[in-house]
N, CA, C and O atoms as a GROMACS GRO file, in nm:
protein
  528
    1UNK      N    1  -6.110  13.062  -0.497
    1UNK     CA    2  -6.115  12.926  -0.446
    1UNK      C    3  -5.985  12.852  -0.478
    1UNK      O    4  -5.928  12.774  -0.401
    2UNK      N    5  -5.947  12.886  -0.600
    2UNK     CA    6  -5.803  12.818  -0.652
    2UNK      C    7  -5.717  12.837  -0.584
    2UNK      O    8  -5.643  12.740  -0.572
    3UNK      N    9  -5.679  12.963  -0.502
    3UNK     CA   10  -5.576  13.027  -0.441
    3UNK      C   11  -5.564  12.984  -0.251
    3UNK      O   12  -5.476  12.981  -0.165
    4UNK      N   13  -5.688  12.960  -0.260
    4UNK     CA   14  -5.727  12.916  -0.103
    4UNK      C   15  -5.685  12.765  -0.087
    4UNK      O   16  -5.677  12.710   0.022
    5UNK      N   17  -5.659  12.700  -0.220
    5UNK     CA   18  -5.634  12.510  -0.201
    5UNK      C   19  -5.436  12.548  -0.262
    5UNK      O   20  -5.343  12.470  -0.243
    6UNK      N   21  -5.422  12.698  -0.339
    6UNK     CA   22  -5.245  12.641  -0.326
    6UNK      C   23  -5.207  12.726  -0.257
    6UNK      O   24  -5.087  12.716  -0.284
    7UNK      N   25  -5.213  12.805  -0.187
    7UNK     CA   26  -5.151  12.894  -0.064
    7UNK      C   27  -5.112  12.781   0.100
    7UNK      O   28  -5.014  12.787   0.175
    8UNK      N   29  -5.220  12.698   0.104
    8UNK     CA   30  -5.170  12.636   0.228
    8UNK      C   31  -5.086  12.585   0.162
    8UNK      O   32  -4.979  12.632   0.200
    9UNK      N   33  -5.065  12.474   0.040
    9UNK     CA   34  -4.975  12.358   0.026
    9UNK      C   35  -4.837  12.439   0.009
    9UNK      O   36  -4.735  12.371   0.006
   10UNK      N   37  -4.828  12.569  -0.001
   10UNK     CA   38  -4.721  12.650  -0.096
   10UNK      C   39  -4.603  12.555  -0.180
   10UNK      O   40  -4.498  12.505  -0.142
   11UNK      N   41  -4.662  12.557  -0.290
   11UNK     CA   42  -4.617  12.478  -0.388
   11UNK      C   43  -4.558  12.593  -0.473
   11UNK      O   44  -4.628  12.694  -0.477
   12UNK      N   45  -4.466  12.595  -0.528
   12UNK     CA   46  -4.410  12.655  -0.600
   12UNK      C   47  -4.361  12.590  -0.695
   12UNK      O   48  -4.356  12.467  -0.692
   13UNK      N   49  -4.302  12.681  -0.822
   13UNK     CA   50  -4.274  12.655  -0.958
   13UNK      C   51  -4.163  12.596  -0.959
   13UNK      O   52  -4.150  12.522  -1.057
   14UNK      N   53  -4.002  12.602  -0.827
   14UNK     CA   54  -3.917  12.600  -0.830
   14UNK      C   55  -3.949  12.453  -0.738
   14UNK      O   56  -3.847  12.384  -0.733
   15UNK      N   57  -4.042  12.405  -0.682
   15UNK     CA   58  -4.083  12.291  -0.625
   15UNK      C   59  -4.144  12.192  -0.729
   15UNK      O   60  -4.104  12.076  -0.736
   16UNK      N   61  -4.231  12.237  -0.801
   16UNK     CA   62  -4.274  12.114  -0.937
   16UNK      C   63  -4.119  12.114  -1.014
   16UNK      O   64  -4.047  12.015  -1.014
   17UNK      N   65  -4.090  12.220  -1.069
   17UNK     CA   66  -3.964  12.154  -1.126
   17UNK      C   67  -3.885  12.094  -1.064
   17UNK      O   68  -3.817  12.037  -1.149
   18UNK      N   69  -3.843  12.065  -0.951
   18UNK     CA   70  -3.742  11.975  -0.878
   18UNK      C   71  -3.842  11.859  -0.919
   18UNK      O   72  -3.785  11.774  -0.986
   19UNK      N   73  -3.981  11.833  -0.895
   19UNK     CA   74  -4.017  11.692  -0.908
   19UNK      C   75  -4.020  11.598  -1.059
   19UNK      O   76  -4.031  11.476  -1.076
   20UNK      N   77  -4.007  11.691  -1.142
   20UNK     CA   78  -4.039  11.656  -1.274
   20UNK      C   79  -3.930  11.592  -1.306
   20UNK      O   80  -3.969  11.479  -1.332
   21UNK      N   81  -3.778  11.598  -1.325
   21UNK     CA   82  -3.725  11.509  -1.282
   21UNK      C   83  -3.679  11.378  -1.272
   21UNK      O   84  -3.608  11.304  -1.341
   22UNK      N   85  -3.762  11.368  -1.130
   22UNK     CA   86  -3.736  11.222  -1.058
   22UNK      C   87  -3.860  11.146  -1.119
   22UNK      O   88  -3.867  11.023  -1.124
   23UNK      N   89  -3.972  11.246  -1.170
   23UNK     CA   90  -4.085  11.158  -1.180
   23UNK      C   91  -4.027  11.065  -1.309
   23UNK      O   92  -4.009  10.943  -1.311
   24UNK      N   93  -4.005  11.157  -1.410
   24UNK     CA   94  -3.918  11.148  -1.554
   24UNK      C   95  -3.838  11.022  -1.542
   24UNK      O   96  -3.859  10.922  -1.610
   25UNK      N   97  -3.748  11.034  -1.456
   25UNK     CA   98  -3.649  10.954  -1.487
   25UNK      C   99  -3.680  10.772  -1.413
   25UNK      O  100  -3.622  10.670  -1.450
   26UNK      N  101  -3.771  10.779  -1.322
   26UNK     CA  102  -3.860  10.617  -1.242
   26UNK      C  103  -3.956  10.604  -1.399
   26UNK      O  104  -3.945  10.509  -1.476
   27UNK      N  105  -4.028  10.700  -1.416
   27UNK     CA  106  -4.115  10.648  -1.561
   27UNK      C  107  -4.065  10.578  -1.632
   27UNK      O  108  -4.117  10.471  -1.663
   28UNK      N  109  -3.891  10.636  -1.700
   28UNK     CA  110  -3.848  10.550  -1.783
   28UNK      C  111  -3.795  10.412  -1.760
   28UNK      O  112  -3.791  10.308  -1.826
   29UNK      N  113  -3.742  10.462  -1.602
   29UNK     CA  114  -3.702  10.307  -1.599
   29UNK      C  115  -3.782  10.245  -1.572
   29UNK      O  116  -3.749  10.128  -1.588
   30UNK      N  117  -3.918  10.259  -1.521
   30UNK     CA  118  -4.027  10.156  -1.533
   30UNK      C  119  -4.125  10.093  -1.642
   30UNK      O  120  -4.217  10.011  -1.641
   31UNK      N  121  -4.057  10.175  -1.740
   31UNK     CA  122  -4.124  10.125  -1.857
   31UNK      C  123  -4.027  10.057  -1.963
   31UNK      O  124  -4.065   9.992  -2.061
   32UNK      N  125  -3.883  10.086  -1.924
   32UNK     CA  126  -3.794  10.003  -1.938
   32UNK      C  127  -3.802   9.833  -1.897
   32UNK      O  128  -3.781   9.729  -1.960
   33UNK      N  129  -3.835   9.861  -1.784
   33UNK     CA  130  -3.794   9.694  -1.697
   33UNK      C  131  -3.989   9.616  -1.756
   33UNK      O  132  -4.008   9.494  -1.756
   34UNK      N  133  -4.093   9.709  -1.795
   34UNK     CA  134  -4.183   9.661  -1.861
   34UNK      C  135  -4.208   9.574  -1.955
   34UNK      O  136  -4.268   9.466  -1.949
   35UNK      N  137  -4.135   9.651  -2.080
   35UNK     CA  138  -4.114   9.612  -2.191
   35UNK      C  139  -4.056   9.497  -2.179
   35UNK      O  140  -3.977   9.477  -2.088
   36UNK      N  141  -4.094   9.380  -2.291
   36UNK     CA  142  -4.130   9.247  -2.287
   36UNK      C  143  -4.013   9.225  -2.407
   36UNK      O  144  -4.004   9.344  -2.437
   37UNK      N  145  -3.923   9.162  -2.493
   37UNK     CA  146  -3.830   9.122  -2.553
   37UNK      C  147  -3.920   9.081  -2.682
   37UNK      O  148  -4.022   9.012  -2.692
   38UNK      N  149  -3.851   9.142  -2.762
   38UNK     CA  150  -3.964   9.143  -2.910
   38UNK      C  151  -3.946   8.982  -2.956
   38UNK      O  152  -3.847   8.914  -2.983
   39UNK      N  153  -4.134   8.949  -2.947
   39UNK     CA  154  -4.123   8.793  -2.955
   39UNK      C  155  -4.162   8.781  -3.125
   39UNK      O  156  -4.225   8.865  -3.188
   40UNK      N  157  -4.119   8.682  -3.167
   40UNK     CA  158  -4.091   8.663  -3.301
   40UNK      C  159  -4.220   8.579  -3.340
   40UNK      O  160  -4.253   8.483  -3.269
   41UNK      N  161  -4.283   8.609  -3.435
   41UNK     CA  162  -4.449   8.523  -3.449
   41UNK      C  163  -4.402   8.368  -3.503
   41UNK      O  164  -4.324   8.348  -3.596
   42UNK      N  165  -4.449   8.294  -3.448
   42UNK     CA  166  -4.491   8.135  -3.469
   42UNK      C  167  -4.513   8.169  -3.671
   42UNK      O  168  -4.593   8.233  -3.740
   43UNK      N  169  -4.379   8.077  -3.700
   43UNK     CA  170  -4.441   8.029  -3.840
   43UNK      C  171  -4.499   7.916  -3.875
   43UNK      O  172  -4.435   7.810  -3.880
   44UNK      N  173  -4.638   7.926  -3.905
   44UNK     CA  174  -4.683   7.810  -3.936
   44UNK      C  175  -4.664   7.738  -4.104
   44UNK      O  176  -4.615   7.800  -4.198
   45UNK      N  177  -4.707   7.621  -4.112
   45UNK     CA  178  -4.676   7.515  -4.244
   45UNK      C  179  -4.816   7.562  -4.343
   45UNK      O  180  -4.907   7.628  -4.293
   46UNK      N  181  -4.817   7.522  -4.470
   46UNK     CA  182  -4.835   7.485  -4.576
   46UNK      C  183  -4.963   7.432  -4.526
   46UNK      O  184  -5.068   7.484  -4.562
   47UNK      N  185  -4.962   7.344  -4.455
   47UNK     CA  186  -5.064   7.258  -4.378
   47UNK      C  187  -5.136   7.271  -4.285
   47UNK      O  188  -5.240   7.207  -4.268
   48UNK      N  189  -5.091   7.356  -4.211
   48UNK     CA  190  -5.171   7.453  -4.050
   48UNK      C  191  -5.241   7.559  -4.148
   48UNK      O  192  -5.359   7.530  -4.165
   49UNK      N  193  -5.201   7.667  -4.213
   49UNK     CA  194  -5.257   7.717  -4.263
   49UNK      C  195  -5.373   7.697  -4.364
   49UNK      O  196  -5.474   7.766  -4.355
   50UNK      N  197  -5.358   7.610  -4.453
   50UNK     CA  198  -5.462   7.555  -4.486
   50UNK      C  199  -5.623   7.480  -4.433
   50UNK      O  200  -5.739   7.479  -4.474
   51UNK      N  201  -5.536   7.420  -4.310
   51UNK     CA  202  -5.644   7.408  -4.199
   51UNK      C  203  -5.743   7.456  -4.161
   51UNK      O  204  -5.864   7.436  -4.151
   52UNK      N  205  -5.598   7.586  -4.121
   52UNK     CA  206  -5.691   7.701  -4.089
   52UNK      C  207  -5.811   7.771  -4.184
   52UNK      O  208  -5.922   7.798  -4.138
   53UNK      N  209  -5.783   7.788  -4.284
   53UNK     CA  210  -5.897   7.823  -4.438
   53UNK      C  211  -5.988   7.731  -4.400
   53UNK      O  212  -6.093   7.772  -4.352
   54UNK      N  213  -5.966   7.590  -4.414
   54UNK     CA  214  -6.092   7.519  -4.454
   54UNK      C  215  -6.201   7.517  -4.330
   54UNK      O  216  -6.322   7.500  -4.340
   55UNK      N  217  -6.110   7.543  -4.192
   55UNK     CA  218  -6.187   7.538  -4.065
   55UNK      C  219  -6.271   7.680  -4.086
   55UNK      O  220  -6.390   7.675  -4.056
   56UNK      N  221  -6.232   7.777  -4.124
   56UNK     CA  222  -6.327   7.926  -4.161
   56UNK      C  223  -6.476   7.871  -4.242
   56UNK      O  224  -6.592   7.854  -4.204
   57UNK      N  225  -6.393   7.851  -4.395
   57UNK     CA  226  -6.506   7.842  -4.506
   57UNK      C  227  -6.640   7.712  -4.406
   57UNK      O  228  -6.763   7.713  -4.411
   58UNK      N  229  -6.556   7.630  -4.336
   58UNK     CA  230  -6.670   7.516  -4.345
   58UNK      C  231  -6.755   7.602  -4.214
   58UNK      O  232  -6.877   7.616  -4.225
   59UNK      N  233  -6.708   7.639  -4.134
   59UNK     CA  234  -6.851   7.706  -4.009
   59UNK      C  235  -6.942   7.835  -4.057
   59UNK      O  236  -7.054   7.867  -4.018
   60UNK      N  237  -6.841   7.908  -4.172
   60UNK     CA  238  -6.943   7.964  -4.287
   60UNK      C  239  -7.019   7.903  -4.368
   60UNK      O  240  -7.140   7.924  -4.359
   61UNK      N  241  -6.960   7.799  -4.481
   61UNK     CA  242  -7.127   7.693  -4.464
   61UNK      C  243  -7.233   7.648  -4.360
   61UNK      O  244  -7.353   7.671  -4.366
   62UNK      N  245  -7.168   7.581  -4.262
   62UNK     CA  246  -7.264   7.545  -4.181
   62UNK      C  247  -7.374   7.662  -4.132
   62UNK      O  248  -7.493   7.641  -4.113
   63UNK      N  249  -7.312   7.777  -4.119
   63UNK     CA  250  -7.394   7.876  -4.092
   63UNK      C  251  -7.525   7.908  -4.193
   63UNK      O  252  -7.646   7.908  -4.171
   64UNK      N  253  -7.447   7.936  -4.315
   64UNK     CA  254  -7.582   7.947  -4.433
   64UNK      C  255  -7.650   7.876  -4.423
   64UNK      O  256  -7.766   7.917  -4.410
   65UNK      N  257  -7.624   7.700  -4.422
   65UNK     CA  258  -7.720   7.599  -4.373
   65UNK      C  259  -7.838   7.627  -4.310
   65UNK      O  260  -7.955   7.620  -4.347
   66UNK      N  261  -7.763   7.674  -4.167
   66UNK     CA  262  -7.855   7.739  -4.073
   66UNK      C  263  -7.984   7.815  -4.083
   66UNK      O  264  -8.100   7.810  -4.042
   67UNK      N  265  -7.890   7.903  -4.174
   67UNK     CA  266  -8.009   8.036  -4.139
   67UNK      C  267  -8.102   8.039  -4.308
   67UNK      O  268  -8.183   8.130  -4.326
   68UNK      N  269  -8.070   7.904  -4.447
   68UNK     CA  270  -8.140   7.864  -4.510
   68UNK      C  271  -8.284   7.764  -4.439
   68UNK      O  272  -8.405   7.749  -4.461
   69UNK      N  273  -8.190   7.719  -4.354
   69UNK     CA  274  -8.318   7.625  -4.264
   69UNK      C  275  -8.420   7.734  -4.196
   69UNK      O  276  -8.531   7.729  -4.248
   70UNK      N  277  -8.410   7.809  -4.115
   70UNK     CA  278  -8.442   7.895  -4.046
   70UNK      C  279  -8.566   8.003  -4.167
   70UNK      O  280  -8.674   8.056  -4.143
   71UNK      N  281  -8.496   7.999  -4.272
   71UNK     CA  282  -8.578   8.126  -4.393
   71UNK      C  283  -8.698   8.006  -4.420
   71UNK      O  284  -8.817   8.034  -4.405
   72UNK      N  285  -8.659   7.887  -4.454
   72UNK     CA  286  -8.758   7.791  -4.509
   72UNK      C  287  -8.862   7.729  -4.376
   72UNK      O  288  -8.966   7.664  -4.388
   73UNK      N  289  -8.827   7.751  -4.312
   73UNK     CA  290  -8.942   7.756  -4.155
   73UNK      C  291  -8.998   7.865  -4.143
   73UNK      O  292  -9.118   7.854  -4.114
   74UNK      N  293  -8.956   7.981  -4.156
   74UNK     CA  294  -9.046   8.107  -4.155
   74UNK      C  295  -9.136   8.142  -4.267
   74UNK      O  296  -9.240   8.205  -4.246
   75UNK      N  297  -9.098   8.102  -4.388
   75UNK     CA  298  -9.204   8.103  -4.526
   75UNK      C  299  -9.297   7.978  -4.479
   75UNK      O  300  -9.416   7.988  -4.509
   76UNK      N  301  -9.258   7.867  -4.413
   76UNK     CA  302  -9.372   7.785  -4.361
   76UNK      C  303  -9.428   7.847  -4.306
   76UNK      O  304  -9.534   7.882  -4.358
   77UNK      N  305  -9.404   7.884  -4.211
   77UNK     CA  306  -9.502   7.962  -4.089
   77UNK      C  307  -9.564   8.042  -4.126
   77UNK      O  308  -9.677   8.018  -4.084
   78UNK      N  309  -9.564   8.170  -4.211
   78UNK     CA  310  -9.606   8.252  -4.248
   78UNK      C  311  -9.721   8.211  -4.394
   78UNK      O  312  -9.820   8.278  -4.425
   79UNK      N  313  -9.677   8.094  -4.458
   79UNK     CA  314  -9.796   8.073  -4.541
   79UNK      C  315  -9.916   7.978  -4.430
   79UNK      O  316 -10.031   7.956  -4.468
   80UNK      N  317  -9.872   7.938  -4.312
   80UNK     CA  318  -9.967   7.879  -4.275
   80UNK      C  319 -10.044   7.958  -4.206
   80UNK      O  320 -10.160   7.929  -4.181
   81UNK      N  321  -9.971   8.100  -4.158
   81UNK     CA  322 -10.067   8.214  -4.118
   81UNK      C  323 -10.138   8.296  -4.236
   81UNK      O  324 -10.242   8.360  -4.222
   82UNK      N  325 -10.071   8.285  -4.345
   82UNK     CA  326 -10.192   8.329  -4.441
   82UNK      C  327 -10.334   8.265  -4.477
   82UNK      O  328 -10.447   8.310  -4.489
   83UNK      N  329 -10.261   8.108  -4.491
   83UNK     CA  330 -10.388   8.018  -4.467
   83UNK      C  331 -10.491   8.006  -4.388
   83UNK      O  332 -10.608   7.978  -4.413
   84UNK      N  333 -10.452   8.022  -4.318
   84UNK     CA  334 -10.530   8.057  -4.137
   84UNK      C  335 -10.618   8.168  -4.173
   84UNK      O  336 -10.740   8.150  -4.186
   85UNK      N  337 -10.556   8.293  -4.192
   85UNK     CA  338 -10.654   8.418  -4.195
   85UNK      C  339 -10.745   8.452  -4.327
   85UNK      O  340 -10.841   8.529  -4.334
   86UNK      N  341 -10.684   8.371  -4.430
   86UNK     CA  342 -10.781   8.358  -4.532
   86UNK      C  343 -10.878   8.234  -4.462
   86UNK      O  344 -10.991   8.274  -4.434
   87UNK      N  345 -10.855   8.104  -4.434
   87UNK     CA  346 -11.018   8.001  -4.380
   87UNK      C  347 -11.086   8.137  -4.300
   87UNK      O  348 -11.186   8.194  -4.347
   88UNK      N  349 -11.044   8.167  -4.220
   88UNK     CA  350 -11.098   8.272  -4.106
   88UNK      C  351 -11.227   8.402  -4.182
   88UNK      O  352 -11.339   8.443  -4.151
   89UNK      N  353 -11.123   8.427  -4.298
   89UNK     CA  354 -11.243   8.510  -4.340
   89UNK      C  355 -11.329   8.488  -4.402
   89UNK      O  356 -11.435   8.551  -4.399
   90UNK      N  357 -11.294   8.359  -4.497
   90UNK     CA  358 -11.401   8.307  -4.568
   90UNK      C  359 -11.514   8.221  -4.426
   90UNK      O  360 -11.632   8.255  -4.415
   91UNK      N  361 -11.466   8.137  -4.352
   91UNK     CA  362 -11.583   8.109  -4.264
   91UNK      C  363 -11.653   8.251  -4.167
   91UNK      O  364 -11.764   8.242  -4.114
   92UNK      N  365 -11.587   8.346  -4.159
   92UNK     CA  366 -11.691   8.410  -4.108
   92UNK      C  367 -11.761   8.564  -4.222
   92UNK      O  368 -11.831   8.662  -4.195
   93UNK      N  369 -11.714   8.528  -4.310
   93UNK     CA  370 -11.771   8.612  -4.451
   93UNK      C  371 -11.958   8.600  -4.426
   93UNK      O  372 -12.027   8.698  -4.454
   94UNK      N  373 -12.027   8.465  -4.369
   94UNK     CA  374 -12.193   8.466  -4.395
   94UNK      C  375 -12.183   8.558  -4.222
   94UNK      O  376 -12.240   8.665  -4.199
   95UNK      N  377 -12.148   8.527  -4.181
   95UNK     CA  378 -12.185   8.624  -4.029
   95UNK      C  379 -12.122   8.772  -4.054
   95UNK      O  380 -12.124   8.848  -3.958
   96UNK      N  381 -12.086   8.801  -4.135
   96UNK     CA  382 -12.062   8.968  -4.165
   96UNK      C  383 -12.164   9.000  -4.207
   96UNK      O  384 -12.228   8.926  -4.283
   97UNK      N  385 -12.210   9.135  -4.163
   97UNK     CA  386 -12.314   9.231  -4.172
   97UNK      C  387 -12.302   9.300  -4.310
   97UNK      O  388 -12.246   9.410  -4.309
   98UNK      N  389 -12.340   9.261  -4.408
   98UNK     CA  390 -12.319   9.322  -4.494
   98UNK      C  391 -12.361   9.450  -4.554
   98UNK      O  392 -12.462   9.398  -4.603
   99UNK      N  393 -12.368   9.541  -4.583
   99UNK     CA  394 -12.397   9.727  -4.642
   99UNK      C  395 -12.508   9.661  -4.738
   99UNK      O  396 -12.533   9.541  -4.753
  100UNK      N  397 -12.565   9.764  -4.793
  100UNK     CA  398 -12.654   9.758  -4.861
  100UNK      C  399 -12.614   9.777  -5.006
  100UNK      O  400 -12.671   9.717  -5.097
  101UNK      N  401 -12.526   9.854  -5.024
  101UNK     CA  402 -12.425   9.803  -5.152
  101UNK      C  403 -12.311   9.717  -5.144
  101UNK      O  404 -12.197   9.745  -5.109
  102UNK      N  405 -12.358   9.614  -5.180
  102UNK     CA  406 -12.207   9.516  -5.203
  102UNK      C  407 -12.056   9.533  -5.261
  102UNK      O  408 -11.941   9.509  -5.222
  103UNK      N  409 -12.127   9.596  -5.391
  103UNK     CA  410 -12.020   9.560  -5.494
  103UNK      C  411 -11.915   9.641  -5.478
  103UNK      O  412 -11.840   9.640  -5.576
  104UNK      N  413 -11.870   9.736  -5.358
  104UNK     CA  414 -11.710   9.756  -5.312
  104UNK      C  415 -11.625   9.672  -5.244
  104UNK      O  416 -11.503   9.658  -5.257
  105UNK      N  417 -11.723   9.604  -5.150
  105UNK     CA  418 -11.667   9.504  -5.070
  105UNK      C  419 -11.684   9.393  -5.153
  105UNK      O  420 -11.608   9.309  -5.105
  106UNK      N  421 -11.749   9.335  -5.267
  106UNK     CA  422 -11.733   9.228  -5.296
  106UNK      C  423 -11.567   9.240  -5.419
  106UNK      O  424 -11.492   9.148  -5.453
  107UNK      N  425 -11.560   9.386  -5.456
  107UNK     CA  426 -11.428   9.360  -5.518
  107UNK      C  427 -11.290   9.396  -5.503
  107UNK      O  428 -11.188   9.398  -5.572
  108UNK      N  429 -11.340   9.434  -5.338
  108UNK     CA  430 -11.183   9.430  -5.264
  108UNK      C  431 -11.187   9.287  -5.241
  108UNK      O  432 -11.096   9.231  -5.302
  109UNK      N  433 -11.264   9.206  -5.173
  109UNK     CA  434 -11.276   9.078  -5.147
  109UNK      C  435 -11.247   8.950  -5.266
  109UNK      O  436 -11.217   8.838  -5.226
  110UNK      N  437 -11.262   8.989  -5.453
  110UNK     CA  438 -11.239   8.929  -5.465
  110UNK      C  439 -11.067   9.010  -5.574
  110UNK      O  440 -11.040   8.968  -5.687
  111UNK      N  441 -11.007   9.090  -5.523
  111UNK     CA  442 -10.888   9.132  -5.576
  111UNK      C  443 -10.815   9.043  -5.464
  111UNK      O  444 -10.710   8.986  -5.495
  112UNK      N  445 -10.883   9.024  -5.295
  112UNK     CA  446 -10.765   8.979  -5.280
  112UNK      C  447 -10.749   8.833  -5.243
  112UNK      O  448 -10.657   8.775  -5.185
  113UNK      N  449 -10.891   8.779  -5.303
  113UNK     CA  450 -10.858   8.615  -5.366
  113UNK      C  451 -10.790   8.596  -5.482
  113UNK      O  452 -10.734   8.487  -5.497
  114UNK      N  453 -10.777   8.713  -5.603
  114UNK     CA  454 -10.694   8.693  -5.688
  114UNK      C  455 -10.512   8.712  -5.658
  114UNK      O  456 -10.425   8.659  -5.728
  115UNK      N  457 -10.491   8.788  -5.554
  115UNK     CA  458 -10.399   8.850  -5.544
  115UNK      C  459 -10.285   8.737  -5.437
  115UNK      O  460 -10.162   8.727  -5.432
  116UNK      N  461 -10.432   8.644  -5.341
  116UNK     CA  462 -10.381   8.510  -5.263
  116UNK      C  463 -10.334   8.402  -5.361
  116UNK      O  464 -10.223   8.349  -5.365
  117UNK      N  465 -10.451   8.379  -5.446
  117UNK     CA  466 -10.356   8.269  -5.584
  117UNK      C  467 -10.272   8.268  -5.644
  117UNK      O  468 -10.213   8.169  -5.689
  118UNK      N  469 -10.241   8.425  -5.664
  118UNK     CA  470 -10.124   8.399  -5.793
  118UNK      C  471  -9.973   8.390  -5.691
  118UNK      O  472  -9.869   8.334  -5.725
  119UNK      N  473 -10.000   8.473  -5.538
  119UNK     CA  474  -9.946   8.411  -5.449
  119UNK      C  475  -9.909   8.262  -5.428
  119UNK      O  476  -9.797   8.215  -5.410
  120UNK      N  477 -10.016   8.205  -5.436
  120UNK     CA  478  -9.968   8.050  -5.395
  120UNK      C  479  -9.930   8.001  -5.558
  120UNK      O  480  -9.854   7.905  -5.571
  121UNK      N  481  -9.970   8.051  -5.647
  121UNK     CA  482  -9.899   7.995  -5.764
  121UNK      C  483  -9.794   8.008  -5.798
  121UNK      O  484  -9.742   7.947  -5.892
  122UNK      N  485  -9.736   8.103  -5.716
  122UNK     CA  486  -9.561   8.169  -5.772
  122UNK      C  487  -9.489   8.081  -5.654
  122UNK      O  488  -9.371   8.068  -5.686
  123UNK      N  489  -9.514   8.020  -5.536
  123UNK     CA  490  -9.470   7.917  -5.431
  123UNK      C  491  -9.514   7.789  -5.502
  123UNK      O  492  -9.609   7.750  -5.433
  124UNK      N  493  -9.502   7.726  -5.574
  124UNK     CA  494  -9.559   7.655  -5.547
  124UNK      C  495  -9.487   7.528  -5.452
  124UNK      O  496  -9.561   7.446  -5.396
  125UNK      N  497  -9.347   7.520  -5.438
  125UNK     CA  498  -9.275   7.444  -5.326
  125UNK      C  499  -9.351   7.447  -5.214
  125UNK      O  500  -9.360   7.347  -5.142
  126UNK      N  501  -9.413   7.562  -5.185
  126UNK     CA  502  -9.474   7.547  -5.048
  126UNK      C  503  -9.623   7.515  -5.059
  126UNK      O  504  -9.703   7.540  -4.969
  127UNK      N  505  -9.650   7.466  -5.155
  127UNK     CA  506  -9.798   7.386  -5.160
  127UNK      C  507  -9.792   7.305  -5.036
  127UNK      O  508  -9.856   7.328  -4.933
  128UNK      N  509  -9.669   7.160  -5.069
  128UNK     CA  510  -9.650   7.083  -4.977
  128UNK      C  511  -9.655   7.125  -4.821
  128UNK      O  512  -9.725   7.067  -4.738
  129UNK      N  513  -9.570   7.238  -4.794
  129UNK     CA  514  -9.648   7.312  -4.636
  129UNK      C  515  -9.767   7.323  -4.606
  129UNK      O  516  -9.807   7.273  -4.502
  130UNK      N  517  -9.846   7.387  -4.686
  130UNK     CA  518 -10.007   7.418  -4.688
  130UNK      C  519 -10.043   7.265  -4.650
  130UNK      O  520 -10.053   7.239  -4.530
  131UNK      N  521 -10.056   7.201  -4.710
  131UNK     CA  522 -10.128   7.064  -4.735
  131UNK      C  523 -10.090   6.978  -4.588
  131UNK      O  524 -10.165   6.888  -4.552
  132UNK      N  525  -9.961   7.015  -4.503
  132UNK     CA  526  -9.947   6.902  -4.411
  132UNK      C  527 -10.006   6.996  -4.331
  132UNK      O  528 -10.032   6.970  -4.213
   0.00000   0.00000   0.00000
């Protein structure tokens, strides 16, 4: 198949080398007349630079800001979904069908009322969430 696409063009070895060359020698000068005149970097002051620092550090505060606001809305949210699913089980605790032996389910049930308090006792900042 190879021989069937260079037999028509008859290209020869003594034909690429004549082109190599001319190709060679337009490359350079086109990458000659390219090339841009070595530009010398802007020195800035004492004072731009400093700028520059304090303009970094301060949108890095503002950011922590952010995403401190953002952590203290999600520990809201999430104790008010604990709250939620603890009322939930305690109001529907008398409509559960209860087994005829209790006392497994009554002390998973009350490990994890102990395990919800000492929860809300180690928050206690977020009492004030609970409560509004």
């Amino acid at each position: 198949m190879f021989r069937s696409l260079i037999a028509p063009a008859k290209i020869t070895v003594a034909s690429l080398a004549a082109l190599l060359p001319l190709h060679a020698a337009t490359a350079s000068r086109a990458r000659r007349d390219e090339l841009p005149a070595v530009v010398e970097p802007v020195r800035i002051t004492a004072a731009d630079h400093w700028t520059r620092v304090t303009s970094v550090l301060r949108s890095a505060m503002q950011r922590l800001e952010r995403i401190k606001s953002l952590h203290r809305t999600a520990a809201q949210q999430l104790d008010s979904v604990d709250y939620a699913l603890t009322q939930l089980l305690h109001d529907l605790r008398p409509a559960m069908a209860l087994p005829t032996d209790v006392s497994g389910l009554r002390a998973v049930l009350a490990e994890a009322e102990r395990q919800g308090a000492a929860q809300r006792s180690r928050y206690p900042r977020h009492a004030t969430a609970l409560a509004a």
